[in-house]
LUMRO-443970 format. One record per residue: x, y, z of N, C-alpha, C in turn; chain. Coordinates in Angstrom, 3 decimals, m for minus. Each point is the difference from the previous one (the first is absolute). Last residue first. Example, Ala and Ser with C-alpha at 12.3 -4.5 7.8 and 13.67 -1.06 7.14 Angstrom:
<recs>
REC; 12.850; m2.250; 7.080; 0.820; 1.190; 0.060; m0.770; 1.090; 0.730; A
REC; 0.290; m5.720; m0.070; m0.890; 1.190; 0.000; 0.900; 1.200; 0.000; A
</recs>
This chain:
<recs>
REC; 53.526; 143.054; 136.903; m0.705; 1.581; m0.468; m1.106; 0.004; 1.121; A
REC; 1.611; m3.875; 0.127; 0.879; 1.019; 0.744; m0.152; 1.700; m0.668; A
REC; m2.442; m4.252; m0.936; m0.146; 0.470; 1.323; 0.962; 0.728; 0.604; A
REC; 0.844; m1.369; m4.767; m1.851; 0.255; 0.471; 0.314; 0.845; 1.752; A
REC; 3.751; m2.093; m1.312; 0.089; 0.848; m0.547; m1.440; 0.974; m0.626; A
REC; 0.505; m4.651; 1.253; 0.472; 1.272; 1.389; 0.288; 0.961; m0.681; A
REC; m2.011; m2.445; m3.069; m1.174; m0.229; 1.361; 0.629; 0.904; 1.005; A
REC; 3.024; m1.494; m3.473; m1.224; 1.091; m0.729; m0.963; 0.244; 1.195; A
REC; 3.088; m3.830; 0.437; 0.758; 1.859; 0.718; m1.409; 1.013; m0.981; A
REC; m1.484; m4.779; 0.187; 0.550; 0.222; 1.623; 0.648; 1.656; m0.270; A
REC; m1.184; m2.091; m4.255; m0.435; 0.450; 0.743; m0.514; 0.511; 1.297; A
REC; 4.426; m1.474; m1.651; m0.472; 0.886; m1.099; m1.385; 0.175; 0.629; A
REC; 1.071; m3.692; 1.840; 0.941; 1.115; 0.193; m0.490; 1.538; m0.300; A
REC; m1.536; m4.137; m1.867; m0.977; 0.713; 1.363; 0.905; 0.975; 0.665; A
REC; 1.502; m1.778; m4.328; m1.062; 0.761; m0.536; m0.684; 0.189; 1.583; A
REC; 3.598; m2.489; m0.053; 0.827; 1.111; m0.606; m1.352; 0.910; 0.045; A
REC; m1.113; m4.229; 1.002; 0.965; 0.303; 1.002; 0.318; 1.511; m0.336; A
REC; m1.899; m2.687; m3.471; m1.087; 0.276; 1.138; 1.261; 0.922; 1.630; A
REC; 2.888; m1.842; m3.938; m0.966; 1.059; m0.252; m1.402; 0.208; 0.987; A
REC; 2.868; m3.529; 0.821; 1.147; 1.212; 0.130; m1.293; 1.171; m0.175; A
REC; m1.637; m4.207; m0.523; 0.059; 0.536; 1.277; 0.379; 1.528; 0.401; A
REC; 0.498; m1.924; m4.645; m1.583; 0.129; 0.187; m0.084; 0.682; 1.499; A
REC; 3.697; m1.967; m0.802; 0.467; 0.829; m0.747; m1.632; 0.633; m0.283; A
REC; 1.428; m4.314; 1.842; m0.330; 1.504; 0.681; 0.270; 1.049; m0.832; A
REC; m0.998; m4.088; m2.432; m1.112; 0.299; 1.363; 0.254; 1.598; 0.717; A
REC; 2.828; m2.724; m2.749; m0.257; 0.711; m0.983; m1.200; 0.918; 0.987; A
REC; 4.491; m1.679; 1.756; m1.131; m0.745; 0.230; m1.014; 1.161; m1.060; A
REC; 5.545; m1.673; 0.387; m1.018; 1.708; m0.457; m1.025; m1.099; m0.060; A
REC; 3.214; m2.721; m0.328; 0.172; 0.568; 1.923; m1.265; 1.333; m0.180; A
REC; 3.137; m0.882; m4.220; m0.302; m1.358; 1.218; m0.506; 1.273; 1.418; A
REC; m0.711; 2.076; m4.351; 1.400; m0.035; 0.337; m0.957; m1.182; 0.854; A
REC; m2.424; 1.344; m4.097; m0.094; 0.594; 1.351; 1.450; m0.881; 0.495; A
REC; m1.094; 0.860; m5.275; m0.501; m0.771; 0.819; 0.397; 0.890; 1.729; A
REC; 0.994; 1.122; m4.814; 1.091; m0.157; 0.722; m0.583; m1.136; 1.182; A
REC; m0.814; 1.169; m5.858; m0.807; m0.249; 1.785; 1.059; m0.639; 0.870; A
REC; 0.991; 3.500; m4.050; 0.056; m1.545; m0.117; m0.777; m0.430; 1.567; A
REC; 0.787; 4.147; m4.534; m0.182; 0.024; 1.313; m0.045; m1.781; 0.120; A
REC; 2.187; 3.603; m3.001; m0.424; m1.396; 0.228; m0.265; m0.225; 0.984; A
REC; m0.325; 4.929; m2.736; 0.501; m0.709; 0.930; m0.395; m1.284; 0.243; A
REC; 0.942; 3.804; m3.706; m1.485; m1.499; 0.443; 1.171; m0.164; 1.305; A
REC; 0.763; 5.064; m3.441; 0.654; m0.796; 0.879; m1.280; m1.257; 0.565; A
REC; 0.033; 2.046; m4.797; m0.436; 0.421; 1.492; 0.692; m1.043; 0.855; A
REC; 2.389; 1.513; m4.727; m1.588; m0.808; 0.177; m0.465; 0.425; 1.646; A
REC; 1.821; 3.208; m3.736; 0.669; m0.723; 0.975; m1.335; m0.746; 0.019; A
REC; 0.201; 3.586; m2.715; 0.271; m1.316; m0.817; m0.055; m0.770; 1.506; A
REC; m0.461; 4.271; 0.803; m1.655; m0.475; m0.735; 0.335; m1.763; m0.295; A
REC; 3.741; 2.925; 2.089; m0.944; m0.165; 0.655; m1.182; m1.032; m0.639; A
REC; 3.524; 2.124; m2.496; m0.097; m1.464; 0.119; m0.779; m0.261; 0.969; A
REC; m1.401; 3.735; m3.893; 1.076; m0.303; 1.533; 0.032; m1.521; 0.393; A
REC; m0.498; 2.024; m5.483; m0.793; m0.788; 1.301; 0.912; 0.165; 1.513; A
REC; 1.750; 2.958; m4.692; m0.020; m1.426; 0.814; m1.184; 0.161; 0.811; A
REC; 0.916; 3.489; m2.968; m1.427; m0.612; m0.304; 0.236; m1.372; 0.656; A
REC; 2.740; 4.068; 1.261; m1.603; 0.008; 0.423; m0.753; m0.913; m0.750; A
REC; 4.688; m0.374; m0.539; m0.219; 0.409; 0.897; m1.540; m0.333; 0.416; A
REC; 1.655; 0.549; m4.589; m0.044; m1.084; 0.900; m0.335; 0.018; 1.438; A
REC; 0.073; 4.047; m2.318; m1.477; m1.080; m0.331; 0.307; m1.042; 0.647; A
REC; 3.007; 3.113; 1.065; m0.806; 0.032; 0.649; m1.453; m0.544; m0.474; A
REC; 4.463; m0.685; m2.188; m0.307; m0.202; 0.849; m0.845; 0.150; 1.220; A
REC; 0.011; 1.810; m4.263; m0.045; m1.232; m0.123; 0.245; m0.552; 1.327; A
REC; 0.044; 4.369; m0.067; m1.245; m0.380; m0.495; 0.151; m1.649; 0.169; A
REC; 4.042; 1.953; 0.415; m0.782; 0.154; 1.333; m1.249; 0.004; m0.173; A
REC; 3.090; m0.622; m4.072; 0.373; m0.958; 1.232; m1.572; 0.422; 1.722; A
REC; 0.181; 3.212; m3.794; m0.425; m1.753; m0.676; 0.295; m0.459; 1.376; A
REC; 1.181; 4.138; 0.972; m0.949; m0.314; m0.595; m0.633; m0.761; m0.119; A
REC; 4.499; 0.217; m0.101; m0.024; 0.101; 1.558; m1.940; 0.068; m0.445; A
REC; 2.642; m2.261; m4.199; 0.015; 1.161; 1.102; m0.695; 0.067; 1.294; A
REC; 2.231; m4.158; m3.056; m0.659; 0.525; 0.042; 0.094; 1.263; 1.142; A
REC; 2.516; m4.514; m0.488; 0.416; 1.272; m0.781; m1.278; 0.969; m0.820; A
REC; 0.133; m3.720; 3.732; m0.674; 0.264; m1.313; 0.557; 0.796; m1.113; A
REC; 2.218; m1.135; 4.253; m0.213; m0.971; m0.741; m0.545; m0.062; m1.269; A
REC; 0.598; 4.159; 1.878; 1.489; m0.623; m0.346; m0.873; m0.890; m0.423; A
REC; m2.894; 1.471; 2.562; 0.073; 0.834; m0.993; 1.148; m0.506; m1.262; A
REC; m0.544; m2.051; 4.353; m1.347; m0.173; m1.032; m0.162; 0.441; m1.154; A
REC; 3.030; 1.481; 3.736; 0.529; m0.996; m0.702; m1.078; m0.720; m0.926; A
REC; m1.027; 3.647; 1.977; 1.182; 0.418; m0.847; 0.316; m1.487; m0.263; A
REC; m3.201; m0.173; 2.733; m0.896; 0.230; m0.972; 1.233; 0.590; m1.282; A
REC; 1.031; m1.471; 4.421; m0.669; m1.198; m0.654; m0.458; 0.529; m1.059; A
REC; 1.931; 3.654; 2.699; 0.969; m1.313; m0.241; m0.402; m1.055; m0.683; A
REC; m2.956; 3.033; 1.908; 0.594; 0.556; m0.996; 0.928; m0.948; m0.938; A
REC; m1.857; m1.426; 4.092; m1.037; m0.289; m1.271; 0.330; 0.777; m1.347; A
REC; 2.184; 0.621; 4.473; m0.177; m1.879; m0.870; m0.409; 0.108; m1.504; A
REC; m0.081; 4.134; 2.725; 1.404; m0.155; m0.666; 0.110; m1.585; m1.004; A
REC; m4.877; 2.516; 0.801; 1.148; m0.407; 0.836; 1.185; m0.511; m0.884; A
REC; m2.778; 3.480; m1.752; m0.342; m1.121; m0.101; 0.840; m0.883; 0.917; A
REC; m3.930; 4.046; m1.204; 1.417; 0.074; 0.356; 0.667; m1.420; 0.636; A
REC; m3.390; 2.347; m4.075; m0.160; m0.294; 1.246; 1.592; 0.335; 0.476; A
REC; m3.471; 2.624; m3.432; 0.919; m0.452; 0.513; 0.031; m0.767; 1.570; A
REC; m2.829; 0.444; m4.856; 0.149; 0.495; 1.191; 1.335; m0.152; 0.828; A
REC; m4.038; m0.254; m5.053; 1.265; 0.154; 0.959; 0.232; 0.374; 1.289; A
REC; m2.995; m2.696; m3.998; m0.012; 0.780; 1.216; 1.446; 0.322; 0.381; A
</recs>
């Protein structure tokens, strides 16, 4: 196939000196390096997954495990105390 691309200055630069190392042509060199290229694996795939350690922190001195049951009944008649004025005010 042919075609033309256009090649940033870097990459011009990496592929002349590719060329030198090999003492091969502009051709060879930019085939061969675009097999390598496209037949690496990304490293995304290789990585492992981030585990987090989780460890039981327990409740601080003084935190009654109880209200925290209270807190929530408290939070939830509220909640239906303003839905109700907000009834009778339509």
């Amino acid at each position: 196939m042919r075609t033309t691309v256009t090649l940033d200055p870097d990459v011009e630069r990496m592929l002349r000196e590719a060329m030198h190392r090999s003492r091969s042509g502009f051709k060879e060199t930019l085939n061969a390096s675009i097999r390598v290229g496209l037949s690496q694996k990304t490293t995304q795939a290789v990585s492992r997954p981030f585990v987090i350690q989780a460890r039981p922190l327990g409740l601080r001195a003084g935190l009654d495990p109880a209200g925290f049951n209270r807190l929530a009944d408290d939070l939830e008649v509220e909640a239906v105390l303003a839905k109700a004025r907000s009834w009778v005010a339509q």
